[in-house]
C-alpha positions in Angstrom: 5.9 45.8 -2.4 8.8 46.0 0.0 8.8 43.0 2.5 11.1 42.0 5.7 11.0 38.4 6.0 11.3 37.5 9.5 11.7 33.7 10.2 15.1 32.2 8.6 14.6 28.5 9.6 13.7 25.9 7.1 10.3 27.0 6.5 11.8 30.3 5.5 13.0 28.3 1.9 9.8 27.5 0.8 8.6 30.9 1.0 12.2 32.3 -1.0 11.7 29.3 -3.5 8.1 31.1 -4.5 9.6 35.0 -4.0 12.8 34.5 -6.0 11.4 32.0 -8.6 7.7 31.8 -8.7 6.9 33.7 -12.6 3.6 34.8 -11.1 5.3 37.0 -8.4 8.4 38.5 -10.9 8.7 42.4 -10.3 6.0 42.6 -7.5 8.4 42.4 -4.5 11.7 43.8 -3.1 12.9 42.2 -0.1 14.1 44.4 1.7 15.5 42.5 4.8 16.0 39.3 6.5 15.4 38.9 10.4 16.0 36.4 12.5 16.7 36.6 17.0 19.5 34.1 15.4 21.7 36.0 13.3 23.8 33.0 11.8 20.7 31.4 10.8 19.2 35.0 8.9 23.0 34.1 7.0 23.1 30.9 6.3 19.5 31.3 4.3 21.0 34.8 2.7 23.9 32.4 1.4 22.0 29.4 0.1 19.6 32.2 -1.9 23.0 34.1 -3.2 20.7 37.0 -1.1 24.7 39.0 -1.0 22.8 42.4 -0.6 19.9 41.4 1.3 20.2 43.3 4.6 20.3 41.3 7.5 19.1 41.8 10.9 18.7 40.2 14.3 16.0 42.8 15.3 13.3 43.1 13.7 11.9 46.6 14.8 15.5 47.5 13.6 14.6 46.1 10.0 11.4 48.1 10.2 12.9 51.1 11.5 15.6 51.0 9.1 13.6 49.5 5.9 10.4 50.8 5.5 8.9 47.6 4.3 5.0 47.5 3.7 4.8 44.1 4.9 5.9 41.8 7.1 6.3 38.1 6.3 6.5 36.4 9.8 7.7 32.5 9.3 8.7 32.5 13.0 7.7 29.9 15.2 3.8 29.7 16.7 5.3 31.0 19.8 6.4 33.8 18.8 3.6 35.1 16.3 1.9 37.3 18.8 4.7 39.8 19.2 5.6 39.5 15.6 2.2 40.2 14.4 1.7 42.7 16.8 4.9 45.0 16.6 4.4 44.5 12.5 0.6 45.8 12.4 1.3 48.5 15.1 3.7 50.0 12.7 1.1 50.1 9.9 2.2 47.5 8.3 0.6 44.0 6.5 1.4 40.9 7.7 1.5 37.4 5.7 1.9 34.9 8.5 3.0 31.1 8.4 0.2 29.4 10.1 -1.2 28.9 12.9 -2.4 31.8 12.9 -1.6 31.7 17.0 -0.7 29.6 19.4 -4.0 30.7 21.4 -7.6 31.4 20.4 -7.3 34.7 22.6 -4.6 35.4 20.6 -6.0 34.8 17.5 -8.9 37.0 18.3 -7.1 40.0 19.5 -4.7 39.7 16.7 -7.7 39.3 14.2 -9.2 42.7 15.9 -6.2 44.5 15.9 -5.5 44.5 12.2 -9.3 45.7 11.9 -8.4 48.2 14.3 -5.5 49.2 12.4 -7.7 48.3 8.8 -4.3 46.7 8.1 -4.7 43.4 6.2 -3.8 39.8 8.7 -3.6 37.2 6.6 -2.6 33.5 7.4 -0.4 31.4 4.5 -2.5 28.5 4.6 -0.7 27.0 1.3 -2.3 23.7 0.8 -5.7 25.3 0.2 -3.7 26.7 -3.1 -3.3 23.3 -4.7 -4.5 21.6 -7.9 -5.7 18.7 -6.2 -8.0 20.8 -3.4 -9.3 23.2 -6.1 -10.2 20.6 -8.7 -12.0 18.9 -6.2 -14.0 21.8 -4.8 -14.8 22.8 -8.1 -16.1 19.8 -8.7 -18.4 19.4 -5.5 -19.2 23.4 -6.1 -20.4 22.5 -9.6 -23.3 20.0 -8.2 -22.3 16.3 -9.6 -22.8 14.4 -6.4 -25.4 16.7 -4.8 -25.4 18.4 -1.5 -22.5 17.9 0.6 -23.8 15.6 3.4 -20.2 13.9 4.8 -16.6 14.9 4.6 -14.2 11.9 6.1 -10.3 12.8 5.8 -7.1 10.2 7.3 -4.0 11.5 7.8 -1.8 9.0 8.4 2.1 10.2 8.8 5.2 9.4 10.3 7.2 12.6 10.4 10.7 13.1 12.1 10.9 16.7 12.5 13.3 17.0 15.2 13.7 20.6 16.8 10.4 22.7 18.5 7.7 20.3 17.4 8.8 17.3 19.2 8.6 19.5 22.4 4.9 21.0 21.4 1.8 20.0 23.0 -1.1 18.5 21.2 1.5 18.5 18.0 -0.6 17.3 15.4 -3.8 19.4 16.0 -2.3 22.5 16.4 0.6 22.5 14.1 -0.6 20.0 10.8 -4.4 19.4 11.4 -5.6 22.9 10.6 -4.4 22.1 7.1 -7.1 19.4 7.1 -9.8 21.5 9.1 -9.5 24.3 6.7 -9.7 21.7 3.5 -12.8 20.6 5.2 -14.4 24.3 5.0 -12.7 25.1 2.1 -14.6 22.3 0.1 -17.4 21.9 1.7 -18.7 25.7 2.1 -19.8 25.0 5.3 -18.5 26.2 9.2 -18.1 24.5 12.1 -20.2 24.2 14.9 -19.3 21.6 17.9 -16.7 19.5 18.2 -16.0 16.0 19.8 -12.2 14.7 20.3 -10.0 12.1 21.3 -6.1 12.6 21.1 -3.3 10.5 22.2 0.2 9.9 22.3 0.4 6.5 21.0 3.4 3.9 22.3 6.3 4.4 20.5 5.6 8.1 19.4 8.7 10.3 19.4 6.7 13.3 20.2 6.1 14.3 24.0 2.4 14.7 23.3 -0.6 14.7 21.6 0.8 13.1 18.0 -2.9 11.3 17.5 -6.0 12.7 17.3 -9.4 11.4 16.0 -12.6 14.1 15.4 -15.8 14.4 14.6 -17.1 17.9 14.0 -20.7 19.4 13.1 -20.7 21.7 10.4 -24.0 23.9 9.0 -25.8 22.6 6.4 -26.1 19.4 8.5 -22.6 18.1 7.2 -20.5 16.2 9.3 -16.9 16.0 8.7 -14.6 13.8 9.9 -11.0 13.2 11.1 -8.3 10.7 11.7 -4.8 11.1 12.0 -1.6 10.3 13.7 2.4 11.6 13.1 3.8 8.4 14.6 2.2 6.1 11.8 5.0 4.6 9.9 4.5 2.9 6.5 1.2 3.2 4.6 1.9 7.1 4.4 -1.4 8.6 3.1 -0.6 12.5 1.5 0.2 15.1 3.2 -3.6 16.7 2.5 -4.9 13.7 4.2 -6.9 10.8 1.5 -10.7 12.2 1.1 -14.3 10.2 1.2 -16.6 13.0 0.4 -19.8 12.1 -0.1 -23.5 13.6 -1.9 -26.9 13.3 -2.1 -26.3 11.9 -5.3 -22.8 10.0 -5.4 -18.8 10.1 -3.7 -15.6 11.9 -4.3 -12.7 9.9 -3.7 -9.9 12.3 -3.5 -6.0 11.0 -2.7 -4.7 14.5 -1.5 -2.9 15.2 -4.5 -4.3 14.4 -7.7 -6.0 11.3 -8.1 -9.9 12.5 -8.1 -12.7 9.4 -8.8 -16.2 10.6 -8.4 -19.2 8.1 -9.0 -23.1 8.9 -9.1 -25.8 6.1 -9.0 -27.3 4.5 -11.9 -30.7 2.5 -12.7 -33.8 2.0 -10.1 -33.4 1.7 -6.7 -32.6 -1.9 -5.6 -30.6 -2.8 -2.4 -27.1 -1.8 -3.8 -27.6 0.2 -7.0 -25.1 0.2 -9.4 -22.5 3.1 -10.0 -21.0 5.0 -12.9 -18.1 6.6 -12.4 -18.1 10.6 -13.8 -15.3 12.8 -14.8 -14.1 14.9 -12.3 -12.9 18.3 -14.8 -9.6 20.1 -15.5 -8.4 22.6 -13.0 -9.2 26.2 -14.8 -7.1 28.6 -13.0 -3.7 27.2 -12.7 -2.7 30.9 -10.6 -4.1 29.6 -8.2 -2.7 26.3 -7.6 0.7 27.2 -6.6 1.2 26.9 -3.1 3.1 29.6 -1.7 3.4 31.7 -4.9 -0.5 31.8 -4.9 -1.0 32.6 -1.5 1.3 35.5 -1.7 0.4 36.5 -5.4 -3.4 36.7 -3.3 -2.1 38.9 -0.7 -0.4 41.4 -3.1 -3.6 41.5 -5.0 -5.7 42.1 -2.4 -3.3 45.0 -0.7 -3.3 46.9 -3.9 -6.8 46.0 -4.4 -8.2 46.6 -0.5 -10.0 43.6 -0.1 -9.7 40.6 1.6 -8.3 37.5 0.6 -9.7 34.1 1.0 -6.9 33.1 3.9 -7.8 36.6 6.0 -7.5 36.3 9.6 -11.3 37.1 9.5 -11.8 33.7 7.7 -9.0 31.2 8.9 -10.4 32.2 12.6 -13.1 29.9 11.8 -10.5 26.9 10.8 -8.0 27.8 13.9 -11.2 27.7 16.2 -11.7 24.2 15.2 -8.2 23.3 16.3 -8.6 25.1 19.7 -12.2 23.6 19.8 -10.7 19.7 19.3 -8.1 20.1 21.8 -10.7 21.4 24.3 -12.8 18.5 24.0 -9.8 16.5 24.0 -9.0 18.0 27.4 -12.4 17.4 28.6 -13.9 14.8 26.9 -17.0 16.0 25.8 -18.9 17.9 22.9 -17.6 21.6 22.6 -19.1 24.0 20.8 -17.4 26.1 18.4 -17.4 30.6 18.5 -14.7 31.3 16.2 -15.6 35.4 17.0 -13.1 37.9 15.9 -13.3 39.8 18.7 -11.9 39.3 22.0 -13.4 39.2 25.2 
């Protein structure tokens, strides 16, 4: 597959790390261009990858134009992923997009209906869903061993110096970090979302102009009710970046530390006040291709161009988990209980 990447700020070397070097993606892409409205920083990447006849470009219709790549890679900044998104699907091409998915959830619908439109494949890289510690752990719960899923309870706890757009953003933390979570929180429990209730701050001493705290409560089908606290002004006591798990059954709890500590324990003997606990084995991870981040994500969305399908992170599925985001900082706004439409189409 031939690919512009268009993006070439520091999330851009993640993505080269997994195109360059990742075994599962060897001989499956050409890239075919680097784009970026900053020209010096489209070179400085080219450089640090030894990228010496990479094409570069400050224009990205240019790149297309000139390329003919069959995908777009858009690590550009939530701002901007409307136009990118756009110009790349109207010229019939895929797009693998760094998330959120958009910096609206008008957006996110119209982009989501566009790509149907076009039946051209939007698909969001939501990368932590494709680790070992997430997929041992909803193997795990999809398997049975504590029951039905009846509470999900996530901290994210954080204090993250980014520097540059994000200390400008509003509502930071939901809309560019807590989708990871929100996401997690489908991903493992199978369930959607269905209403909402939010409180977010900007506590004293944050270094962020707004919204760096936020605390959740949503209600998901199935009954399950999952639950969120986090903060990116919370220094010392760092919990992982996937946010430390309580999940917890019918029959027992997964203790999960967002990377790969899993403890699972299911009750024991009759039923007196506090009855006692042994602790099970929480398996293996079976399919290590898809626990590797960015590789995985984009080894998915090759597979599922060639293939025509949809992969799991489709804009027709992470909808549901950028919904949630929009959702929280709506009842932020208004302090109340919003309800959650995560519809693909626009209105």
């Amino acid at each position: 597959m031939r690919v512009v990447l268009v993006g070439c700020g520091a999330m851009a070397e993640g993505w080269l790390t997994a195109i360059l070097r990742s075994p599962l993606l060897a001989g499956k892409l050409e890239l075919v261009g680097l784009v970026d409205t900053q020209i010096e920083a489209a070179t400085q990447l080219a450089a640090k990858f030894d990228l010496t006849d990479t094409p570069l470009s400050d224009n990205l219709q240019h790149s297309i134009d000139t390329h003919r790549p069959d995908a777009v890679f858009d690590v550009t900044t939530p701002q901007a992923r409307p136009t990118v998104v756009r110009q790349a699907l109207n010229a019939g091409l895929h797009v693998l997009a760094e998330k959120p998915m958009a910096p609206t959830l008008q957006d996110a619908q119209q982009l989501a209906a566009l790509a149907d439109d076009k039946d051209l494949l939007y698909v969001i890289t939501q990368n932590r869903r494709y680790k070992e510690g997430i997929r041992r752990a909803q193997a795990f719960l999809a398997s049975g061993a504590i029951g039905e899923i009846t509470g999900l309870h996530a901290d994210f706890f954080i204090g993250a110096r980014f520097g540059g757009f994000r200390d400008q953003m509003d509502h930071v933390l939901l809309l560019d970090m807590a989708i990871h979570t929100f996401d997690g929180a489908r991903f493992l429990s199978g369930q959607e979302p269905e209403a909402v209730y939010c409180h977010e701050s900007n506590p004293q001493g944050s270094w962020y102009a707004h919204g760096s705290s936020a605390f959740a409560t949503f209600e998901m089908t199935g009954g399950v009710v999952f639950s969120y606290r986090g903060s990116w002004c919370a220094e010392g006591a760092n919990t992982a970046w996937d946010s430390t798990w309580r999940i917890t059954g019918s029959n027992g709890t997964l203790l999960w530390d967002g990377e790969n500590t899993l403890i699972a324990h299911t009750p024991s003997g009759d039923t007196s006040f506090l009855r006692d606990t042994v602790e099970i084995t929480v398996p293996p991870l079976a399919a290590s291709h898809k626990a590797q981040e960015h590789a995985s994500v984009i080894a998915d969305f090759l597979h599922a161009v060639a293939n025509k399908h949809r992969p799991e992170t489709d804009s027709a599925d992470n909808i549901k988990s950028i919904a949630m985001v929009f959702a929280a900082i709506d009842s932020a706004k208004q302090g109340r209980r919003i309800s959650i439409n995560p519809t693909t189409r626009a209105v």
